[in-house]
Structure formats: C-alpha cells, structure tokens
N, C-alpha and C positions, 0 to 999 in steps of 0.2 A: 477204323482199322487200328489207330495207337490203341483203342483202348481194350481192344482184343489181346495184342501184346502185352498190356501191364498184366491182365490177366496173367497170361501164360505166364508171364516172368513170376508173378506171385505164388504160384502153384509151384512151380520151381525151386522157390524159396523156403518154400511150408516141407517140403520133401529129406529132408535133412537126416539123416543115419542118430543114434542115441550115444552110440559110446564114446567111451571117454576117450580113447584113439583114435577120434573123426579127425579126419585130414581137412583144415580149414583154410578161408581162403582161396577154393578152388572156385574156378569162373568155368561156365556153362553158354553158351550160346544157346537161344530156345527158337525153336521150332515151334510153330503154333497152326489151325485149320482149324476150322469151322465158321459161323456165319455172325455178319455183322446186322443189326436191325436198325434199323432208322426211321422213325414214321410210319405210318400205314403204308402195306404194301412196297415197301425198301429193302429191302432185303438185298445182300450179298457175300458171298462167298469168298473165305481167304485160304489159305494153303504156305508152306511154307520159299513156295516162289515169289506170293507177292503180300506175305504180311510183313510187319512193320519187326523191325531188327532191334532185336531186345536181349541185354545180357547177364546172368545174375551168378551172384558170389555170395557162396554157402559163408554166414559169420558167423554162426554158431545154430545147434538146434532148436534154435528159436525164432532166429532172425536171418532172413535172406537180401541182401542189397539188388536191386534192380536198377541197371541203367539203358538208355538208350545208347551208349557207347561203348566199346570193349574197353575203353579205357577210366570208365567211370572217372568222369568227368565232372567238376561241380556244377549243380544246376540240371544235370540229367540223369540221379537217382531219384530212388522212393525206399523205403524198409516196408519188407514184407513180416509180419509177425504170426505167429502162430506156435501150433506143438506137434512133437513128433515122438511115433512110438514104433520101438523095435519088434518088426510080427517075425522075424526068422533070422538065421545066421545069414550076413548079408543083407538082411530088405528090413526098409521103415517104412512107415506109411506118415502121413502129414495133412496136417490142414491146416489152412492160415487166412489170413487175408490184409488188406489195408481199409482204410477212410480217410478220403481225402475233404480240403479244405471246404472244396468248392461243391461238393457231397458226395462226391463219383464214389464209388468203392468196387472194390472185386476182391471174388474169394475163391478159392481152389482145396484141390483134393488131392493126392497123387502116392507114388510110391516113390523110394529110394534103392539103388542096388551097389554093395559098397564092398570094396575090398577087407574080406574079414580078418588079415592079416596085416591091413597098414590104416584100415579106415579112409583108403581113399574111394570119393563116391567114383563107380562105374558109368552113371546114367538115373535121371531123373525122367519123371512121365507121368501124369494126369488130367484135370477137365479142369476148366475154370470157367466162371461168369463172373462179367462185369458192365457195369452201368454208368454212364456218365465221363470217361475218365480225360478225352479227348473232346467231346464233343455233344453240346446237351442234345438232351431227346433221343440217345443213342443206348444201344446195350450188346453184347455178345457174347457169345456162348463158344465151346471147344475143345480140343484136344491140345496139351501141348506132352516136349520131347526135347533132349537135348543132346547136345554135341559139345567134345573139346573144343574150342577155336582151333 
C-alpha cells in the first residue's frame, strides 16, 4: 500500500509546469487508486479512502520532494527526478521517476494545469507503477490526483 503512494507522490513530482514563472514550493496532497500485487493471487484494491497519505512539493521542473508528512519531516522524504515539457498555455506534461537503495523504484507519467499568469500549479494528475518500495515481492499500479491541503 506505501509503495503505491510513493508512486503516486512520484508522478506528482514529474508533473511540474516549464516556465520560468512556476510558482515553487507549493505542496500538493496526492490522491492515489488502483491495485496493489503481492504474490500469486494477492491482489488488492486502494482508493483514496484507504491509501497511504503522501505529500509532494514542486522544487523546481525537475525535481519533486515526496513525503509521508505534510510537514516534511526528516527521514520521511524521497526526491522524484525527471523532466517536464510545456504542451499548451497552462498544461506540462512530465515523467520522472526514483531508485531506490534497496532496488524498489517507481515511475510516473502525468500532466500539469498552471496558472498562466502567476505560474501557480492548479492540479497535478497521472498513472504511476512501482515495485518493491514498502515491501518485497510487491508491485502497484494507478491513478493519482491532487489537492491543496
């Protein structure tokens, strides 16, 4: 279930606006659903009632901070990397992803929708998978979405 979140927070992060006017520093709560695998025949379903509470802060087009706290907290980030490109007035699109230590990784897809006048982001949204990041022998797949806190 966490590693479904890292996901979405990653895809989150890859989502980033291009101009030079992006409003940075803004933090996003993510919303995340779809399904967790575990072993033959494991499978189960997350939704944003009962997946795992993930929150990421745009730090530049490049790079998105994921924490499990709204307070980023040390000890409960990750940096999501990736790149992002401007498809319209208002919207980027992005792709990023992480690797972790212990080999977990997840990677995402998604778009951005941004205030074309102050560059502040509106809302982030796309899929991500990830394998490994909680729990070995595990992998997930999804949608994620975000909200102001």
């Amino acid at each position: 279930m966490m590693r479904s979140w890292l996901f979405a927070l990653a895809l989150a992060a890859s989502l980033l606006p291009t101009r030079e006017a992006l409003a940075l520093g803004e933090i996003f709560k993510l919303d995340t659903s779809g399904t967790e695998y575990c072993g033959h025949l494991d499978a189960r379903k997350f939704t944003p009632k009962n997946d795992v509470d993930i929150w990421v802060r745009v730090d530049s087009t490049e790079l998105i901070t994921a924490s499990f706290t709204p307070t980023f907290d040390e000890g409960t980030t990750w940096p999501i990397f990736g790149f992002t490109y401007e498809t319209g007035k208002g919207k980027s699109a992005f792709h990023g992803g992480v690797f972790f230590e212990d080999f977990g990784w997840l990677t995402m897809q998604g778009d951005a929708t941004w205030d074309k006048n102050t560059g502040a982001i509106k809302s982030l949204s796309g899929t991500f998978i990830q394998s490994e990041l909680l729990e070995i022998g595990c992998f997930a797949s999804g949608k994620f979405s975000t909200k102001k806190p």
